[in-house]
N, C-alpha and C positions, 0 to 999 in steps of 0.2 A: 505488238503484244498489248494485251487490255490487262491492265495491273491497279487494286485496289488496294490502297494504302490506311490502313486504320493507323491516326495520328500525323505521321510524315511532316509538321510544321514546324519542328527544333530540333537544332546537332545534326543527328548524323543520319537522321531521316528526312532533314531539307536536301544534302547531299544525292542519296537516294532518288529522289523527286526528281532531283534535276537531272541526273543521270538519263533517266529515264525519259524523261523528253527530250533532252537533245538527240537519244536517238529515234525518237519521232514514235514513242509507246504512248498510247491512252492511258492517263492515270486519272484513277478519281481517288477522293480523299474523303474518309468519311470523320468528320470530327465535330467538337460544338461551333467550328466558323470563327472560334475566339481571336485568335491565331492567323494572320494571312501574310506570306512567306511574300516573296516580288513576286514568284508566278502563279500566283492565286489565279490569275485569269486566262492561265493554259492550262488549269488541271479542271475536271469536271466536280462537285463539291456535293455529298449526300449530308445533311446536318443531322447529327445522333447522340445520344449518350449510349457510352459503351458500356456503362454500369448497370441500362435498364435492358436487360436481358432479351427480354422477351418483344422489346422493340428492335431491338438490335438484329435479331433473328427474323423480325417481320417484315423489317426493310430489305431486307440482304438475301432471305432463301430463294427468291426468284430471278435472279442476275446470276450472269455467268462473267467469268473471268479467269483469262491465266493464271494469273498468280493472285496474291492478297498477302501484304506484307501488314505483321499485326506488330505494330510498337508498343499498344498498350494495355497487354495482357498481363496480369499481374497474378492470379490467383485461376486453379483449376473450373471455377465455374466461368469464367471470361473465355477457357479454349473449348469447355461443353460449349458454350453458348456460340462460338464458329464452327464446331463440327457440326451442330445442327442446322445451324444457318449456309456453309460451302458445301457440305457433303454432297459431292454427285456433280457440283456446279464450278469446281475450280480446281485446276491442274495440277498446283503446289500452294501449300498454305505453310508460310515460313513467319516463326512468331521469334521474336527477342527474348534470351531469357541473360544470366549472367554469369561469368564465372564465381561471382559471391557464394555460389551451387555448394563451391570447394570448402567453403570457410574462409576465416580472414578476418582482420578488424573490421569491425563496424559493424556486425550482423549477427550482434548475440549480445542480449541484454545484460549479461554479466562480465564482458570484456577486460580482460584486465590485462595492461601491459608491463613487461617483466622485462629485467635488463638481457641484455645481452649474455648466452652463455649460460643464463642460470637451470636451463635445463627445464624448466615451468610447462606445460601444457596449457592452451586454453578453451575451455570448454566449446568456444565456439567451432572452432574445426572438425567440419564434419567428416572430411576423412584425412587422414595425417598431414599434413603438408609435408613434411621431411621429408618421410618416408613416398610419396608422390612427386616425384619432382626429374621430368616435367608431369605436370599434372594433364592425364591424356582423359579423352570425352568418357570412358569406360573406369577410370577410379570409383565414380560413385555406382554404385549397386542399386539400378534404380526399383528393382523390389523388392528390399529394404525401405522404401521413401513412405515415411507414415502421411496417415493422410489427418492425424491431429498437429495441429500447430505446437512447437514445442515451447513452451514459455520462456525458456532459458534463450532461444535465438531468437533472431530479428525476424518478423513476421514475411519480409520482404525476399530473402531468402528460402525459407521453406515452400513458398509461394510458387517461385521459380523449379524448384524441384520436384513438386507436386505435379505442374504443369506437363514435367516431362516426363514423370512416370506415366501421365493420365495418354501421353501422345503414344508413348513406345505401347501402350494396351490396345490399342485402336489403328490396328493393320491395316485397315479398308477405308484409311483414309492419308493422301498425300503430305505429309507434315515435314519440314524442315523444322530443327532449332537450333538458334544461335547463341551461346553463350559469351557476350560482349564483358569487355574489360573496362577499367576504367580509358573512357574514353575522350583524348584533351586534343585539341587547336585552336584556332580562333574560332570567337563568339561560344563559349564553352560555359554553360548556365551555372557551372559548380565552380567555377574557378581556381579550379585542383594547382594549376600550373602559376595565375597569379600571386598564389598565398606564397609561391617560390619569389618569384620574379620581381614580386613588390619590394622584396625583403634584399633581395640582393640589387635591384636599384639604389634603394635608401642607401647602401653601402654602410650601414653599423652592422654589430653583430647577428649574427644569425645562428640559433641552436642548430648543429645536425646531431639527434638525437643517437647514443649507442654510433658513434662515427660515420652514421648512414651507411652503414653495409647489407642491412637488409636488401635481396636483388626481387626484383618484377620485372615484368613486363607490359607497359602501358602501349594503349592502340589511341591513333593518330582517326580523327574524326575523317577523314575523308576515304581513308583504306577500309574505314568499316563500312561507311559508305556503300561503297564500290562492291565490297563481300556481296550485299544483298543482292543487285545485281548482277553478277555472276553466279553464284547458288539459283538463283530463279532460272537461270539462262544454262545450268550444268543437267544435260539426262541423268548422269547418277546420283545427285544429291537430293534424292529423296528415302523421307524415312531414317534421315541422317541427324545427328548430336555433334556441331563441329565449335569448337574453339577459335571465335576470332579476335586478333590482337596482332601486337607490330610484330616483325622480328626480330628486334634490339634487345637485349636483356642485358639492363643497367643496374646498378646500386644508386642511393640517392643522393650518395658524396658527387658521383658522374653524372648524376641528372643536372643536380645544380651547377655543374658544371659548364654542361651544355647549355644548359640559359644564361648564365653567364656568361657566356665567349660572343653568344648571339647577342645579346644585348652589350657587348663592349666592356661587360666592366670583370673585377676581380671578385669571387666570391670570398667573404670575412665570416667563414665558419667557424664555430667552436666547439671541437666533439665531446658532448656530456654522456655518462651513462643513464640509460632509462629510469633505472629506481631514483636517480640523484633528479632527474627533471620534474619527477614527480612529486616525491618527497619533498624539496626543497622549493618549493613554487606552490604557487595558487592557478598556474596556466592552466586551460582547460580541455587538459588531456581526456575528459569523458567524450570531449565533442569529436568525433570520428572524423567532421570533418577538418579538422585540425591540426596542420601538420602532415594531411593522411597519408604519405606514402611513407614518414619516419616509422611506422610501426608494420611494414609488411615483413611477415616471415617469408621462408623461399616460394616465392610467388611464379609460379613460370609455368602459364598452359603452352599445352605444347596444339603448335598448329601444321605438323606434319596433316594430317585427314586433311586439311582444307587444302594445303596443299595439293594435296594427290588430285581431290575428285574435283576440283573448279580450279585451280592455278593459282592462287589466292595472293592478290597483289599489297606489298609491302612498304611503304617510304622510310630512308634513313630517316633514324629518328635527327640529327642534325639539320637536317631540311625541313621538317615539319617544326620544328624549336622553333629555326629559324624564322619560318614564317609566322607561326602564331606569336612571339615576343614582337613581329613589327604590326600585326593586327592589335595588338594590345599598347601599343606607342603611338598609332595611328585613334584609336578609340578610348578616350579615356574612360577608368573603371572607380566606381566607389570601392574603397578600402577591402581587403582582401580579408579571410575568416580569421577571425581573434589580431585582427590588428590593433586594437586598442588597447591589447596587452603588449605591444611593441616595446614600451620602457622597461616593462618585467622581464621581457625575452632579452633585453639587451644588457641589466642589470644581472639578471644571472649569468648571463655569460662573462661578464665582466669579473662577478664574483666566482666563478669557478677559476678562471686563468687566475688569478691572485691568489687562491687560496692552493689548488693544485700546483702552482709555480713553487710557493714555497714548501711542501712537501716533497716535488720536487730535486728541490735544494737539498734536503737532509739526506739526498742518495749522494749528491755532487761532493758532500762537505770531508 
């Protein structure tokens, strides 16, 4: 199979890459070259920027290929600019978009996290999460999807959604989309999993925010991987909107858990309510990436569809932990997000178990 990959040189699109050559497919890679992965010198290399459009399109419309896997499509004029450039000239054109599509923290400029229970809405959710749950590829009403950006959300977001109104309009052309989750294992550029991992090393206190019951489901960088390749390789997933992610669905008391066990040691959490972390701290809850799975409402795409039409392969999340905390022991990291607020994260905890202990008390007495 002859397969061009726009970006493919980080996470879960080096994965991808390699897949692909070991079973002996031609990939080329088109990107600025910045980037070169080990097999830089088994993939064929076009150099581009993807944001000059109408170069993009003049290197690309006269090449054919199976497939064309696009990682770095971000905004509706990036997939005009492939439909103009593959149309006619490529089999399946499968671009990454996110489950962020849903809503969620971190993707709406007036974000505000509320305790537990209190019943709050937040504006960011574009369609209910409660009421969605699992959250299936057909929740969102994709003609509904305005095509102004809405100020209230995170540009990155609307982006995504935009992209896929713009593909469901455009029948006369072969389009896959994948809406990925947060995506963690080793070598993992956000370091979602070490802001855990570091914290429950150090073995002092650790916030779990509202007792971490918030449930999600995160996807394992190599299963996603693998998605792409399978979807490229499935006759019916075309013209398809699939949900890819694990199938574990955890809370984040049982996340840290699991990194815990994998790493040997005892997690020393201490459950605070959300308004109290807030209120009572200077920690920097605006930073999304912050803590980011303590703030997920019922988070859980459902990956029944991918199942069905490609067979969509899964690893315990116990195996994937496990390995990614020995890739993370084996490679040492700088300091994980808001770790230099470490003495405040442990001084609150401290001062909550003292002050709630003896409140406490006055029921015992």
């Amino acid at each position: 199979m002859n397969v061009l990959f726009i970006g493919g040189t980080r996470d879960f699109g080096k994965i991808t890459v390699r897949r692909l050559l070991e079973r002996g497919d031609n990939v080329t890679i088109f990107s600025r070259g910045n980037v070169r992965p080990d097999f830089w010198d088994e993939i064929d290399h076009i150099a581009g920027d993807r944001n000059d459009h109408d170069a993009f399109v003049e290197t690309l419309k006269s090449r054919q290929f199976d497939a064309v896997i696009d990682n770095v499509a971000y905004v509706p004029d990036d997939v005009r600019a492939a439909i103009r450039a593959f149309r006619g000239n490529v089999g399946k054109y499968v671009v990454s978009s996110s489950v962020s599509v849903y809503g969620g923290p971190g993707h709406a400029t007036n974000w505000r996290t509320v305790g537990a229970g209190s019943g709050a809405r937040s504006e960011d959710e574009y369609v209910d999460l409660e009421a969605n749950v699992p959250l299936r590829e057909e929740s969102i009403d994709l003609t509904g999807v305005s095509w102004d950006l809405d100020p209230t959300r995170d540009a990155y977001a609307d982006g995504k959604r935009q992209m896929s109104r713009l593909l469901s309009e455009t029948p006369d052309f072969p389009w896959v989309v994948m809406r990925i989750p947060s995506v963690l294992g080793p070598d993992e550029r956000s370091d979602r999993l070490w802001f855990y991992l570091q914290r429950v090393l150090d073995g002092r206190e650790m916030i779990l925010r509202d007792g971490g019951l918030g449930v999600f489901r995160p996807g394992f960088r190599d299963d996603v991987g693998l998605a792409f390749v399978d979807v490229i390789d499935s006759p019916r997933a075309v013209k398809e909107i699939y949900n890819i992610t694990g199938s574990d669905i955890v809370n984040l008391r049982r996340f840290i858990g699991i990194i815990a066990e994998a790493a040997g040691r005892t997690p020393n959490t201490v459950s605070i309510p959300g308004n109290v972390v807030e209120t009572a701290s200077d920690l920097p809850w605006h930073d999304w990436w912050y803590d980011f799975f303590s703030r997920m409402p019922a988070y859980i795409p459902s990956i029944d569809r991918a199942r069905r039409h490609f067979e969509m392969k899964t690893t315990p999340i116990e195996t994937w932990v496990a390995q990614t905390v020995e890739w993370y022991r084996a490679n040492p990291q700088p300091d994980s997000n808001g770790y230099e607020h470490r003495d405040a994260e442990v001084a609150l905890c401290q001062r909550w178990e003292q002050d709630y202990g003896a409140f406490e008390k006055t029921f015992k007495a």
